[in-house]
C-alpha positions in Angstrom: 0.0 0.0 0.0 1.3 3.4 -1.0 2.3 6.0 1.9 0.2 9.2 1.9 3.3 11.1 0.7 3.3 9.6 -2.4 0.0 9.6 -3.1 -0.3 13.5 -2.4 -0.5 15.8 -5.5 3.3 17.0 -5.3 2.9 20.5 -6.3 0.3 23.3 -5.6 -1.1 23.0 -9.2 -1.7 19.5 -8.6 -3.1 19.9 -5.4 -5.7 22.3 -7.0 -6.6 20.2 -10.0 -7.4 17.4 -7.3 -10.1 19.4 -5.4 -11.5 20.8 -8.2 -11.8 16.6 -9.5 -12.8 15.8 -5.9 -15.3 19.0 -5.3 -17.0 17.6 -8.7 -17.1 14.3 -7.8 -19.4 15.0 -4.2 -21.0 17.0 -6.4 -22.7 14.2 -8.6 -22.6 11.9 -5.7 -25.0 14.1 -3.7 -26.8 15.0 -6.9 -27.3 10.9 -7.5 -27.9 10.6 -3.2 -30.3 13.2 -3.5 -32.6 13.2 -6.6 -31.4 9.4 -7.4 -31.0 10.6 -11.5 -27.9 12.0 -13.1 -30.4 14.7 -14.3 -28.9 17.9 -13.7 -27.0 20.3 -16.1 -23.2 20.4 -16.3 -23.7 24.4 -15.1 -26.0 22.7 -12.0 -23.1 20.3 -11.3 -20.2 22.9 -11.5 -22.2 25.4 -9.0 -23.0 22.9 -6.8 -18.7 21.8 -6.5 -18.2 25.8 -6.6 -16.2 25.6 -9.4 -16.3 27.2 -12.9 -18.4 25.7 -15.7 -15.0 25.1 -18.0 -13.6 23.6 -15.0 -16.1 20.4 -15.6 -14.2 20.0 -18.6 -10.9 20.5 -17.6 -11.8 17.0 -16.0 -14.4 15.0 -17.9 -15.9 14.3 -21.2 -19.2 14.2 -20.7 -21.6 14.2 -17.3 -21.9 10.6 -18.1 -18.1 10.2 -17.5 -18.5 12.1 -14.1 -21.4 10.3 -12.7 -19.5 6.8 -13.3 -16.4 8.4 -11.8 -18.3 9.5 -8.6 -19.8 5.7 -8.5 -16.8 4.0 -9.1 -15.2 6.5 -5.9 -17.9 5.2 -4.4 -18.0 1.8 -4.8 -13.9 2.4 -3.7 -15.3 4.0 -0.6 -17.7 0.9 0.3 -14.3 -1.5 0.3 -12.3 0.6 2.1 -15.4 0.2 4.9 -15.4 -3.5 4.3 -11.5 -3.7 4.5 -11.0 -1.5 7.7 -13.9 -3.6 9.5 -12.3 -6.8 8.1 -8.7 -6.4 7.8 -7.6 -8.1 11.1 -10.0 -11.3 10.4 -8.4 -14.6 9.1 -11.8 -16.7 8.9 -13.5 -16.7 5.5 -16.8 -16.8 6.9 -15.9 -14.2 9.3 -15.2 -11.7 6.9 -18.5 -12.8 4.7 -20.4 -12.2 7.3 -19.3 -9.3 8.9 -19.4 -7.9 5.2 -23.2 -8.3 5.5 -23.7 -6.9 8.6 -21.9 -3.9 7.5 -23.4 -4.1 3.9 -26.9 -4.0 5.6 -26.3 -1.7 8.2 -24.7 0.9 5.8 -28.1 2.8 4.9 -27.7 3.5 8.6 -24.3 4.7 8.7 -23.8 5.9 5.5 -27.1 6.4 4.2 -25.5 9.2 1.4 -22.7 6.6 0.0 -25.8 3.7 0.2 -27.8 5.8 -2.2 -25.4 6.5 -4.4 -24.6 3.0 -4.4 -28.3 2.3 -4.9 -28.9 4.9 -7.7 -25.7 4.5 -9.8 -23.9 1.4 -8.8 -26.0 -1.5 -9.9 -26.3 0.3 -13.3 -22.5 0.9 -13.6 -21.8 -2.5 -12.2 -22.9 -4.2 -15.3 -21.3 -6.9 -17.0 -19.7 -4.6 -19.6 -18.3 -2.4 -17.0 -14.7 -1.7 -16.6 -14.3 -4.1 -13.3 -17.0 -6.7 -14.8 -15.1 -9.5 -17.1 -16.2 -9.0 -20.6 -18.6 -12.0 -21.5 -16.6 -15.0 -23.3 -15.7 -14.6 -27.3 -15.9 -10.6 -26.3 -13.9 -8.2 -26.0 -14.6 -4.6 -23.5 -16.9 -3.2 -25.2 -19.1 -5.8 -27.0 -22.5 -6.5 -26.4 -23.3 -9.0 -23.6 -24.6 -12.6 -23.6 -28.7 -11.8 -23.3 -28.5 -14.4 -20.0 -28.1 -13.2 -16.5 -24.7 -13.4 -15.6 -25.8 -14.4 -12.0 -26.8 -17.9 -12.2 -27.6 -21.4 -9.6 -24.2 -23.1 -10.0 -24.0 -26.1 -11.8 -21.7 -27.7 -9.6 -22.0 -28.4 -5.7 -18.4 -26.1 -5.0 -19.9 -22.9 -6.4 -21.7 -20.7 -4.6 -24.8 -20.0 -5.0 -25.4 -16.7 -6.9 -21.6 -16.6 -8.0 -20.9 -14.9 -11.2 -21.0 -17.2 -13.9 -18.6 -16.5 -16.8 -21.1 -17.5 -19.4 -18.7 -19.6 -21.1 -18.4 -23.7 -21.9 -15.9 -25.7 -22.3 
């Protein structure tokens, strides 16, 4: 794991450029916690972060571009929870459920992150997402497999609801 030196913007430019990202970012995250739609205008977004419309594109693309980025910090966010509560545990089943018990008491304890996960993540976490293993024969990109990619496992070793790669052998 990286020390916080390293990972700190090294000059004052940088440092700038990464709370303007950042202050963008919170921005569509409370826009997706609170209205539960990336539905707001770019000017809407860049008020909100208190920064300068051009600034929005001195960062992203497009708002789609944004709202993924602010799911994907996120979805980061929600492991760094599950790691700090489960770091110090050895037992698989420990950490599974203890992972639950956070997962289910996070609308409690982070109900703004559990919206945004609720609004954004399940429709960025698709199988043709960036973290999602493109669907066998396909490359990033491609359209996937019309079957569910969460299947009963054929096989008494594989858990039930596990991922299923959608490919035979």
């Amino acid at each position: 794991m990286p020390d916080q030196a390293a990972a700190e913007p090294a000059n004052r430019f940088e440092r700038r450029r990464a709370r303007t990202r950042h202050a963008l970012i919170a921005a569509a995250q409370g826009i997706l916690a609170e209205q539960g739609t990336s539905e707001a205008s770019i000017q809407q977004i860049a008020e909100r972060a208190d920064v300068g419309f051009g600034s929005f594109y001195n960062h992203f693309q497009t708002k789609a571009e944004l709202f993924e980025a602010a799911v994907v910090d996120a979805l980061e966010e929600y492991g760094k929870l599950i790691d700090s509560i489960t770091g110090g545990l050895d037992d698989p089943a420990e950490v599974f459920a203890v992972s639950v018990r956070l997962t289910f008491r996070l609308a409690d304890t982070h109900p703004e992150l559990t919206r945004v996960l609720r609004y954004g993540g399940l429709p960025t976490s698709t199988p043709t997402s960036a973290w999602a293993p493109a669907p066998c024969g396909t490359s990033r990109g491609a359209t996937p497999p019309a079957a569910s990619r969460w299947t009963v496992p054929s096989s008494p070793s594989a858990p039930w609801g596990a991922p299923s790669s959608g490919c035979s052998s």
